[in-house]
C-alpha positions as a Markdown table, in Angstrom:
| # | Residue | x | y | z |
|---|---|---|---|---|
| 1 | Unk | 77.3 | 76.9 | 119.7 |
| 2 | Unk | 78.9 | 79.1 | 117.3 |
| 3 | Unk | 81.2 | 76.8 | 115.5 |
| 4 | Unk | 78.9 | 76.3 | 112.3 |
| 5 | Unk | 78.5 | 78.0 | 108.9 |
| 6 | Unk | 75.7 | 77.9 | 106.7 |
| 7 | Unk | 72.3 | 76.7 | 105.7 |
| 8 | Unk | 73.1 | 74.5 | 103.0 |
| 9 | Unk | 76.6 | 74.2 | 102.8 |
| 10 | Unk | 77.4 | 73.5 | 106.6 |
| 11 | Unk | 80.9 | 73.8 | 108.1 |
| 12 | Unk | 81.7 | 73.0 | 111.4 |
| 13 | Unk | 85.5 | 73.8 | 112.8 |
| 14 | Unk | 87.0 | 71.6 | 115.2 |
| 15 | Unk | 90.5 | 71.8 | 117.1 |
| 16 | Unk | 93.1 | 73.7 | 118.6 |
| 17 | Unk | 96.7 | 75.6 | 117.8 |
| 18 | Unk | 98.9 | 72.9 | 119.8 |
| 19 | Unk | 95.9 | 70.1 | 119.6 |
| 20 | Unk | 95.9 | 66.5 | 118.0 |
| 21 | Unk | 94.7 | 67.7 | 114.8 |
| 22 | Unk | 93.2 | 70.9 | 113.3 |
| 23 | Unk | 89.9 | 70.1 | 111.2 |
| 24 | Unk | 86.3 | 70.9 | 109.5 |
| 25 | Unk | 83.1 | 68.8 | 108.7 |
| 26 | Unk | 81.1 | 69.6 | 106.0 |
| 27 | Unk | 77.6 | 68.6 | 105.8 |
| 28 | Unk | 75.1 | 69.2 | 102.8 |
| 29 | Unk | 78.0 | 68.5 | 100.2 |
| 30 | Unk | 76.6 | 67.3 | 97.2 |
| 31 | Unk | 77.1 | 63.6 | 96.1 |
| 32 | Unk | 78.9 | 62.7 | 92.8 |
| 33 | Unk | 81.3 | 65.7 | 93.0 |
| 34 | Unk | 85.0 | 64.7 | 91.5 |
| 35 | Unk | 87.3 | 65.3 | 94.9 |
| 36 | Unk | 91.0 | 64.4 | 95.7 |
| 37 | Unk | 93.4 | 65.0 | 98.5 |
| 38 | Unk | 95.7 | 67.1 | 95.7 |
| 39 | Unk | 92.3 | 69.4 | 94.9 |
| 40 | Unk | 92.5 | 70.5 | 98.8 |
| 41 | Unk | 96.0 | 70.2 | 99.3 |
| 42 | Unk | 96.8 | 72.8 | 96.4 |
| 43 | Unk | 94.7 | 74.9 | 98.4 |
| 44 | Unk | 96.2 | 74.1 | 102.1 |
| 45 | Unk | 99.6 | 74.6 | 100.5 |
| 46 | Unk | 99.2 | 78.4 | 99.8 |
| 47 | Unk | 98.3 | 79.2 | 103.0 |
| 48 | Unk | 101.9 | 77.7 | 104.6 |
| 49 | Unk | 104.1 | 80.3 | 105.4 |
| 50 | Unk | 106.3 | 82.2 | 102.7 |
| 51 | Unk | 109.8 | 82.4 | 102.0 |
| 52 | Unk | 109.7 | 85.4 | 103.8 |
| 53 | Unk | 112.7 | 85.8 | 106.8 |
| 54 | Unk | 109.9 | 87.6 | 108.5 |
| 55 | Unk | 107.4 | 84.1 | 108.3 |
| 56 | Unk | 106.7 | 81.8 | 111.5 |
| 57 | Unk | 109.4 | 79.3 | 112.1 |
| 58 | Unk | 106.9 | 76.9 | 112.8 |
| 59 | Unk | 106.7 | 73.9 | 109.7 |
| 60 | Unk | 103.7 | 71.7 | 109.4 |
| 61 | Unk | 103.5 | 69.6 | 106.9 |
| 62 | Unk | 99.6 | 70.5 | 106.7 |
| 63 | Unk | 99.3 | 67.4 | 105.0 |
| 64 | Unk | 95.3 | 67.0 | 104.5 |
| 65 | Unk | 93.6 | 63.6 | 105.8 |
| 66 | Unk | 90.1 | 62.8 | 104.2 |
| 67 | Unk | 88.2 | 61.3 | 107.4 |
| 68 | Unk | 84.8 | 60.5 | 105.9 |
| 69 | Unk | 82.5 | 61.6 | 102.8 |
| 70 | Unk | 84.4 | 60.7 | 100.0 |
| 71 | Unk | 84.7 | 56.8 | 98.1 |
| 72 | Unk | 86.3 | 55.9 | 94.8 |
| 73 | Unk | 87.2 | 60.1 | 94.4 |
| 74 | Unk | 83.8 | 61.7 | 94.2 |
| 75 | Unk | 81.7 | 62.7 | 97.2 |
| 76 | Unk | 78.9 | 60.2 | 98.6 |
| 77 | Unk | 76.5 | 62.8 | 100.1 |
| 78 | Unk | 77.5 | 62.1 | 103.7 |
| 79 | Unk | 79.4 | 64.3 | 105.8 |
| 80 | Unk | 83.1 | 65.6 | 104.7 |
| 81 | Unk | 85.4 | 65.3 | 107.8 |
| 82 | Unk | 89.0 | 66.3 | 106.9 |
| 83 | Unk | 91.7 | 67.5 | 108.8 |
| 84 | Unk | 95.5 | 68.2 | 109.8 |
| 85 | Unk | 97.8 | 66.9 | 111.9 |
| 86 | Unk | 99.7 | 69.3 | 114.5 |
| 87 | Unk | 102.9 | 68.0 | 114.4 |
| 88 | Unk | 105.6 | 70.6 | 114.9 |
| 89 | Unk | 104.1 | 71.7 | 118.4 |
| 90 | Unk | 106.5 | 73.2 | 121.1 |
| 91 | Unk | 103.9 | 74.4 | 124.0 |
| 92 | Unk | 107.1 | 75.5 | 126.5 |
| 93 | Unk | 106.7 | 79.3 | 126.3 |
| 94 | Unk | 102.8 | 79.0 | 126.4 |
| 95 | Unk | 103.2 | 77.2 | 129.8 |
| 96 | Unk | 105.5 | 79.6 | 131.6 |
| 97 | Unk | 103.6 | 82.7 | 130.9 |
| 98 | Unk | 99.9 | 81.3 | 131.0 |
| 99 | Unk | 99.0 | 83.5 | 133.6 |
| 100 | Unk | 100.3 | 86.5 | 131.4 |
| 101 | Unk | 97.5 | 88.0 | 129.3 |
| 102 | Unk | 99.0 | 88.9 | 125.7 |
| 103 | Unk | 97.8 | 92.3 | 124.6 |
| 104 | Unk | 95.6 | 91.7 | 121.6 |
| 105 | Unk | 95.0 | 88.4 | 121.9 |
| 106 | Unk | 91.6 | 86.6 | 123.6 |
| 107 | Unk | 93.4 | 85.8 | 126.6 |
| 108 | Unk | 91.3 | 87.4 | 128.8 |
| 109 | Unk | 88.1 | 86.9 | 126.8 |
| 110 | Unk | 88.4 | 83.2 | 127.1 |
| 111 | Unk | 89.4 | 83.1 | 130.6 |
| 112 | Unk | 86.2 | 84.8 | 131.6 |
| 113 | Unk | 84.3 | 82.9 | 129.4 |
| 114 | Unk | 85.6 | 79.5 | 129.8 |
| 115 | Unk | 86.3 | 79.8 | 133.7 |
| 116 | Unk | 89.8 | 79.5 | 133.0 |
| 117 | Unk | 89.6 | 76.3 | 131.5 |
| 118 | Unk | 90.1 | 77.1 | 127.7 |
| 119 | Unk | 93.4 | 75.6 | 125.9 |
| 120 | Unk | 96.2 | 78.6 | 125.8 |
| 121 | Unk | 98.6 | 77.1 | 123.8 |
| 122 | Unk | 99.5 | 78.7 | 120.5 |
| 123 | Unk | 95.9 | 80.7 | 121.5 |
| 124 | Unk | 94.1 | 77.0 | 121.2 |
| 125 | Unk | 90.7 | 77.7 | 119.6 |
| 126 | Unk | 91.3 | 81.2 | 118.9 |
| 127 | Unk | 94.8 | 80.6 | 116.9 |
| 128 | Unk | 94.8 | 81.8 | 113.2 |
| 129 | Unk | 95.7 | 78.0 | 112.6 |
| 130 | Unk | 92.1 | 76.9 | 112.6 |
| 131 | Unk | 92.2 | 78.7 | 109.6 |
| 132 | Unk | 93.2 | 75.6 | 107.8 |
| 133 | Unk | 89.7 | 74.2 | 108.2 |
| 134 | Unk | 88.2 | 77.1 | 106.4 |
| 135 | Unk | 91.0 | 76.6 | 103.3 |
| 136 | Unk | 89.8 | 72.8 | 103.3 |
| 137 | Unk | 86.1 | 73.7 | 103.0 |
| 138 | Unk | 86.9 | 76.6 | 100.6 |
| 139 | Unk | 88.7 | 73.9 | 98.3 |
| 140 | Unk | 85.5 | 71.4 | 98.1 |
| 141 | Unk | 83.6 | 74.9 | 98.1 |
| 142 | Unk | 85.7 | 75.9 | 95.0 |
| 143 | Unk | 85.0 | 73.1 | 93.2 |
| 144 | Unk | 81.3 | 73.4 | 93.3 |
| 145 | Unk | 81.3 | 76.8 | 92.2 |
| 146 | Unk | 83.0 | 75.6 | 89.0 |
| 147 | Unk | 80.2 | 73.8 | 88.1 |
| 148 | Unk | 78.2 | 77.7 | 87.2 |
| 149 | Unk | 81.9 | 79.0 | 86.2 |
| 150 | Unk | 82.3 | 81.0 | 89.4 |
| 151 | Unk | 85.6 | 82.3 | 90.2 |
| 152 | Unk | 87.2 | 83.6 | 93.4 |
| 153 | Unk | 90.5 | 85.9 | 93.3 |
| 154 | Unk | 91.8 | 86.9 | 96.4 |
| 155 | Unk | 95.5 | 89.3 | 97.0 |
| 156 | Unk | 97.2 | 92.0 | 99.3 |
| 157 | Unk | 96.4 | 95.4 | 98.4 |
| 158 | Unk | 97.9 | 97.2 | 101.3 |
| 159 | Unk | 100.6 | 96.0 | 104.1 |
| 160 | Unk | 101.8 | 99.0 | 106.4 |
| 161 | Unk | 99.5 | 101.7 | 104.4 |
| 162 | Unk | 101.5 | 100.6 | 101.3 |
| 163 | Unk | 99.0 | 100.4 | 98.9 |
| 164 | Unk | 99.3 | 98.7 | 95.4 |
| 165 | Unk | 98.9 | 100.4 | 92.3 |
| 166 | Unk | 94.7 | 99.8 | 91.4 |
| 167 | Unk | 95.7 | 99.3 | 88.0 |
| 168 | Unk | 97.7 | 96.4 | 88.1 |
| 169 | Unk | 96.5 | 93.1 | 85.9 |
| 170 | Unk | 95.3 | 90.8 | 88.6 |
| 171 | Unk | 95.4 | 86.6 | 87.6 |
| 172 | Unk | 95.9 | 83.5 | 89.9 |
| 173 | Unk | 99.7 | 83.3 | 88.7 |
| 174 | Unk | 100.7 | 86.6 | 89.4 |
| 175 | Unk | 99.3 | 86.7 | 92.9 |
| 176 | Unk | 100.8 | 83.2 | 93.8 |
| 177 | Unk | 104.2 | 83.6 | 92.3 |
| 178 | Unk | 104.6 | 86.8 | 94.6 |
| 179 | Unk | 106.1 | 86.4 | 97.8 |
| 180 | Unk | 103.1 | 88.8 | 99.4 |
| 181 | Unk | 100.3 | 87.8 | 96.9 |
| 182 | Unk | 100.2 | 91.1 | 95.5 |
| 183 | Unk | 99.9 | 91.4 | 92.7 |
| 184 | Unk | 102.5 | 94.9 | 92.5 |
| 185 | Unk | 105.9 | 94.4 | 92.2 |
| 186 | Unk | 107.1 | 97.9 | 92.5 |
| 187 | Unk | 104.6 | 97.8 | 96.1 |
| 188 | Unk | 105.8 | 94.6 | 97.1 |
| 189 | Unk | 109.3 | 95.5 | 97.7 |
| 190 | Unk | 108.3 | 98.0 | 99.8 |
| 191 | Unk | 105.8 | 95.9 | 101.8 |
| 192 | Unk | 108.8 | 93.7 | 101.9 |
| 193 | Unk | 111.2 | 96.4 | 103.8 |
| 194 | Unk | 108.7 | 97.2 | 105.9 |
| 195 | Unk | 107.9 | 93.7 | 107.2 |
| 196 | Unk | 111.7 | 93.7 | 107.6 |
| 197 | Unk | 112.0 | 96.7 | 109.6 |
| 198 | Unk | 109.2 | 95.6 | 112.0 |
| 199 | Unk | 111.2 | 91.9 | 112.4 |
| 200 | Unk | 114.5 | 94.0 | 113.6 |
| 201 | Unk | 112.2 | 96.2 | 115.6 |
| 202 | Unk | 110.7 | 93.5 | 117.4 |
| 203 | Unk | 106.9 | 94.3 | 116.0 |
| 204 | Unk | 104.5 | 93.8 | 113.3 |
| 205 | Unk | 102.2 | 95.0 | 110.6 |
| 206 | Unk | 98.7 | 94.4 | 109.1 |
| 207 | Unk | 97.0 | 95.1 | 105.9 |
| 208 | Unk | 94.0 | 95.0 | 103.7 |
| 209 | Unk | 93.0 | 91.7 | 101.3 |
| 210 | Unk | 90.9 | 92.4 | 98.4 |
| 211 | Unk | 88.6 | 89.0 | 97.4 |
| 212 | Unk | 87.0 | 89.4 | 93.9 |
| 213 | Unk | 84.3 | 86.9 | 92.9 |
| 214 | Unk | 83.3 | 86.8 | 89.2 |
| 215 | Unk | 80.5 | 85.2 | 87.3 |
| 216 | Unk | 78.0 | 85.5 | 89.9 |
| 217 | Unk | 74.5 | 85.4 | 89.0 |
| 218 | Unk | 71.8 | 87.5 | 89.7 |
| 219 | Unk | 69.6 | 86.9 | 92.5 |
| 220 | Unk | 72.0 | 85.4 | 95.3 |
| 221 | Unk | 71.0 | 86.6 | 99.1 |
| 222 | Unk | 68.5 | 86.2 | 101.2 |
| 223 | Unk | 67.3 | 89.7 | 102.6 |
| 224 | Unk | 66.8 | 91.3 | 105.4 |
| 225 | Unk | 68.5 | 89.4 | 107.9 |
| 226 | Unk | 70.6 | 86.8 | 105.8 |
| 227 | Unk | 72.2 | 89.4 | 102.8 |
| 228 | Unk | 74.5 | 89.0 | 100.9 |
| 229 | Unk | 76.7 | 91.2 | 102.6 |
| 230 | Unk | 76.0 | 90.2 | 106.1 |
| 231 | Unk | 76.8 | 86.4 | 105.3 |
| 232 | Unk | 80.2 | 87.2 | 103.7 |
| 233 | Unk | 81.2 | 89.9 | 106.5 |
| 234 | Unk | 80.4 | 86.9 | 109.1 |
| 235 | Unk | 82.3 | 84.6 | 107.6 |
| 236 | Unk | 85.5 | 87.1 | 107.1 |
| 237 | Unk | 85.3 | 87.9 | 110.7 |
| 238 | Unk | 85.8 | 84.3 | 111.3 |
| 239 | Unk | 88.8 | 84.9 | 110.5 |
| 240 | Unk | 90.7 | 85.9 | 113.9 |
| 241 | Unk | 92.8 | 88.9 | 112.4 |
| 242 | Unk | 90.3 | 90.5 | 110.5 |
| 243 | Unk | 89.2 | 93.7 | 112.1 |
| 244 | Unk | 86.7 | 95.2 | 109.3 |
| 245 | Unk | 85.0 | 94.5 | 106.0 |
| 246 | Unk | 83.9 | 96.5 | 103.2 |
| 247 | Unk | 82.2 | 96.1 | 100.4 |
| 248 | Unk | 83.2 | 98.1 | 96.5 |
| 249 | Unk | 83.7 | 101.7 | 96.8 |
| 250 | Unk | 83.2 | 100.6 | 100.5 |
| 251 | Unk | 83.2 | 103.9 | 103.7 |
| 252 | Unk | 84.7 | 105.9 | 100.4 |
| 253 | Unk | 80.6 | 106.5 | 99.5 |
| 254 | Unk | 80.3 | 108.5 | 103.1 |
| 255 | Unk | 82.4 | 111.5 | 100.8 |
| 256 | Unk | 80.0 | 110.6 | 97.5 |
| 257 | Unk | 77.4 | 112.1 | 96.2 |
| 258 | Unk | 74.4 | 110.3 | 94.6 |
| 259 | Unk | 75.1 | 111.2 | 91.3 |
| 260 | Unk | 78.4 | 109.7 | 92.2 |
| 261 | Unk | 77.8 | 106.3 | 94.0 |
| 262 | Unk | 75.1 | 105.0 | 91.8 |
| 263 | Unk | 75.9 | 102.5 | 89.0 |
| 264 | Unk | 74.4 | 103.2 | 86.0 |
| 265 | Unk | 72.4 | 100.2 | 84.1 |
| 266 | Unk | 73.3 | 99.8 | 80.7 |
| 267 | Unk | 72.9 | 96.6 | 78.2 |
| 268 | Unk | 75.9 | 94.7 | 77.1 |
| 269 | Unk | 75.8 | 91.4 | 74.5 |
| 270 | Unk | 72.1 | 91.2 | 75.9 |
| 271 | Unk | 72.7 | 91.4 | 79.6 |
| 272 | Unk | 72.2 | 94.1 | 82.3 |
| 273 | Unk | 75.2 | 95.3 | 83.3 |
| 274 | Unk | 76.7 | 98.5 | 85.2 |
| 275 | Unk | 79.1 | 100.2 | 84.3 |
| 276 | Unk | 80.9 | 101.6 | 87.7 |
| 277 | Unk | 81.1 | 98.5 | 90.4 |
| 278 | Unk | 80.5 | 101.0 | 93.8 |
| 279 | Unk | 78.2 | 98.3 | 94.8 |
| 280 | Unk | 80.0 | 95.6 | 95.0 |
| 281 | Unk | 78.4 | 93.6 | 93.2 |
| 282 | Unk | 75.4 | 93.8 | 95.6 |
| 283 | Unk | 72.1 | 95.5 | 96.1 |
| 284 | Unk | 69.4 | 95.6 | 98.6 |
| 285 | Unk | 71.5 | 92.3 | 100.0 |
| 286 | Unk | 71.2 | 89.9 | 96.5 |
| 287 | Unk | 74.5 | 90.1 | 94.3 |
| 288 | Unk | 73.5 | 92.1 | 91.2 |
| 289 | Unk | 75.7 | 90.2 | 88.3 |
| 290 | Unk | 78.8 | 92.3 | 88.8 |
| 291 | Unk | 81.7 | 91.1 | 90.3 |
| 292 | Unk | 81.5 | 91.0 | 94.1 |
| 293 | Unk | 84.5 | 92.9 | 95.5 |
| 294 | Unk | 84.9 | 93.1 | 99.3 |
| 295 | Unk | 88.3 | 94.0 | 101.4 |
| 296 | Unk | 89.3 | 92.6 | 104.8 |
| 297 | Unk | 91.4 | 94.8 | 107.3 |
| 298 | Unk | 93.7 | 92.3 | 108.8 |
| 299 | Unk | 95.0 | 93.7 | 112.2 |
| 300 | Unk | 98.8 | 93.6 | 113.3 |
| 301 | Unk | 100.1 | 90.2 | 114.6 |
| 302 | Unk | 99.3 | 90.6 | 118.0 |
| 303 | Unk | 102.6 | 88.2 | 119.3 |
| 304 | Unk | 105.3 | 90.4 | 119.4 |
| 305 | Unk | 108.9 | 90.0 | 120.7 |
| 306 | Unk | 108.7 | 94.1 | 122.4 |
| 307 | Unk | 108.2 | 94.4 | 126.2 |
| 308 | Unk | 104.5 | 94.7 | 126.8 |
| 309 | Unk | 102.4 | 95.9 | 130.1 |
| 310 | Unk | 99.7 | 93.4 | 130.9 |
| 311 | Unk | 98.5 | 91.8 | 134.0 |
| 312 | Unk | 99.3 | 88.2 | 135.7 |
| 313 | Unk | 95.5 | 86.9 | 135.5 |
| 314 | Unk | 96.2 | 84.6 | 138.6 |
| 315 | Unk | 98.3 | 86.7 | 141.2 |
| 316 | Unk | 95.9 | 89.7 | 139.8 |
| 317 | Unk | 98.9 | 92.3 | 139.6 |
| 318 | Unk | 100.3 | 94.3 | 136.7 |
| 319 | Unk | 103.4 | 92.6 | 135.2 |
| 320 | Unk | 105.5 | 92.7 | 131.9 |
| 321 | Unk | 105.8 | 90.1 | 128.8 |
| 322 | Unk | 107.9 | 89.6 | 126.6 |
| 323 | Unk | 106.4 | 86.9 | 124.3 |
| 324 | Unk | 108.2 | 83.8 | 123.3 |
| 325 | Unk | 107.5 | 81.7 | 120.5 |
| 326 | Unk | 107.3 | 81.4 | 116.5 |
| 327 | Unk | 105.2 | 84.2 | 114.6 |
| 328 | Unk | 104.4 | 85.6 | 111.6 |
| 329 | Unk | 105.6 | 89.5 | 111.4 |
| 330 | Unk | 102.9 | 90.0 | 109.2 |
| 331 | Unk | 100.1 | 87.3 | 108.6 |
| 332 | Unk | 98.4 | 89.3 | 105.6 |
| 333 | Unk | 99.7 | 86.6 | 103.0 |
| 334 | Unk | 98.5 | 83.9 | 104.5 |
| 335 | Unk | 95.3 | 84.7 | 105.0 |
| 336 | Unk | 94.8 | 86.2 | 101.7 |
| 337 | Unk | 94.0 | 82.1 | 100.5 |
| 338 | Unk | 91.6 | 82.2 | 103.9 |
| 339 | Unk | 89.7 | 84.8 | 102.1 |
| 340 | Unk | 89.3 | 83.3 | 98.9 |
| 341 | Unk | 87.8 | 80.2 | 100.9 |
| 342 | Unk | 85.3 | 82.0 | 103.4 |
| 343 | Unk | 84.2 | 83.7 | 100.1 |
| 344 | Unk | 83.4 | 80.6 | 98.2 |
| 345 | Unk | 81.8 | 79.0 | 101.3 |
| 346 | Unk | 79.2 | 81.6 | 101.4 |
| 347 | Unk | 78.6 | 82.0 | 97.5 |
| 348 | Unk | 78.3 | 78.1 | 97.7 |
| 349 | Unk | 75.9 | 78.3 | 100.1 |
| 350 | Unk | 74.0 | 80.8 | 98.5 |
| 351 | Unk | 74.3 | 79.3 | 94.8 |
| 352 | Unk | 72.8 | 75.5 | 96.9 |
| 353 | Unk | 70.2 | 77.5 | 98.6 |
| 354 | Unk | 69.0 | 78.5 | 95.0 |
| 355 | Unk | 69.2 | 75.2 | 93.4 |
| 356 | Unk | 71.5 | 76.5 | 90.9 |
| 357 | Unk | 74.1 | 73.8 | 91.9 |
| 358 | Unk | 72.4 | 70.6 | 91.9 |
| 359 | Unk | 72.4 | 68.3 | 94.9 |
| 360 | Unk | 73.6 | 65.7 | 93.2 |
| 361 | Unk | 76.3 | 65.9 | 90.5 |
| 362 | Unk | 75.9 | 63.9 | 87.2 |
């Protein structure tokens, strides 16, 4: 009903913002794969928020709990159940406006969906928090790929229309050891002001994530319906802030010409390469070998502390809000680690669907 992912590689999210516990099962997970809490909490950790003054107030310990599928550190072929505990959960705000639609939030989606009966709290299924599902599945995910010496990069190239300089070096250190996970300095201090500005202003800002996957072989997709493309793009729009996707030289090709856009084939050390990446990576829906570069347009945090015009859903009249509560200014950095996971989930998929990871590991 529209809370699984894949064909191989299954992921199911469970939970809500101000819930028990947030969580994922994973089924089709290969038996004999070396696991530990530490491998998925390195992961969880990067997605908590930064020492930014502009992060959420709100502290979980995000502390990953292995439910079922794994014994004596590898996995046993069953289904992976982990999750995280909510434990820093103040629902007061959430129950004296709950009749107050927030503007750009799914409010109003899920009332008329769910009859009214959907959890609100924090945004309850729709909250950014279930995000820390996707992280643990992208860990295990991550750890399969490194079997075939695939490697996922993921960092903020644009906050505020600040963009980063394109020919910055871009490693794993670099982007984590930056407050933004960009990998710019001389673009992160701006980013920086501006998230600043929009705290004392009483808004917020969105941005654009750039994932890079490298070593991908040939031959990964499943055209017409099941690309490539169209299996990454629906598992980034999982993710509740991201507004668009694109994919290399991306909506820039509308301006190109042919003789422009197309990636010339040439041989290098004995292997077809090209030698401009306007692709993506991908052709006709199966990656081509290059690296597979897509960018997520993460939309503004929707909670902001400015007076707002909505309606009061219950008394059906126009009213005001002024939303209450802890919220990131700017949730680009934390989802830049969301990215990184939705991407390995799908190449995983893929790369199982092909038989190029085994389905059981020696």
């Amino acid at each position: 009903m529209g809370n699984s992912l894949g064909k191989k590689f299954v992921i199911t999210s469970f939970g809500e913002s101000h819930g028990r516990c947030i969580g994922i099962v994973i089924d089709g997970c290969p038996a004999g794969l070396a696991i530990t809490g530490k491998d998925i909490q390195v992961e969880l950790d990067k997605r908590k928020p930064g020492n930014v003054t502009a992060s959420t107030k709100r502290v979980e310990e995000d502390k990953v709990d292995i439910l079922s599928g794994v014994f004596n550190g590898h996995t046993t072929g069953a289904p992976v159940c982990l999750a995280v505990w909510n434990e820093d959960v103040k629902s007061e705000s959430y129950e004296k406006s709950k009749d107050l639609l927030r503007p750009g939030h799914a409010d109003y989606a899920a009332f008329i969906k769910y009859g009214g009966y959907s959890d609100y709290r924090g945004g309850g299924r729709f909250s950014g928090r279930n995000t820390a599902g996707f992280v643990m599945a992208g860990a295990i995910a991550q750890k399969l790929l490194d079997i075939i010496d695939v490697k996922i990069l993921a960092h903020t190239v644009e906050i505020s229309g600040i963009k980063t300089n394109s020919r910055s070096l871009i490693s794993a250190e670099t982007i984590e050891n930056n407050p933004l996970k960009c990998v710019d300095a001389k673009a992160t201090q701006k980013m920086l002001a501006a998230i600043e500005l929009a705290r004392k202003e009483g808004d917020s800002l969105g941005g654009i994530i750039e994932g890079i996957a490298l070593n991908v072989p040939a031959g990964l997709g499943q055209p017409i319906f099941d690309t490539m493309e169209g299996e990454l793009a629906k598992a980034l729009f999982a993710i509740p802030a991201v507004k668009g996707v694109e994919f290399g030289a991306g909506f820039a090709v509308s301006g190109m010409k042919g003789s422009e856009n197309n990636d010339a084939f040439r041989i290098k050390r004995g292997a077809v390469i090209t030698e401009t990446n306007n692709s993506g990576g991908i052709l006709g829906g199966i990656s081509n070998g290059m690296p597979i570069v897509v960018r997520a347009a993460v939309k503004p945090t929707p909670s902001i502390s400015r007076k707002q015009e909505t309606v009061n859903i219950d008394k059906m009249e126009n009213a005001e809000l002024e939303i209450k509560g802890r919220h990131d200014v700017c949730i680009v950095p934390r989802a830049v680690p969301v990215v990184a996971a939705m991407m390995a989930i799908t190449l995983c998929d893929f790369a199982l669907q092909a038989g190029i990871i085994p389905e059981v590991i020696k």
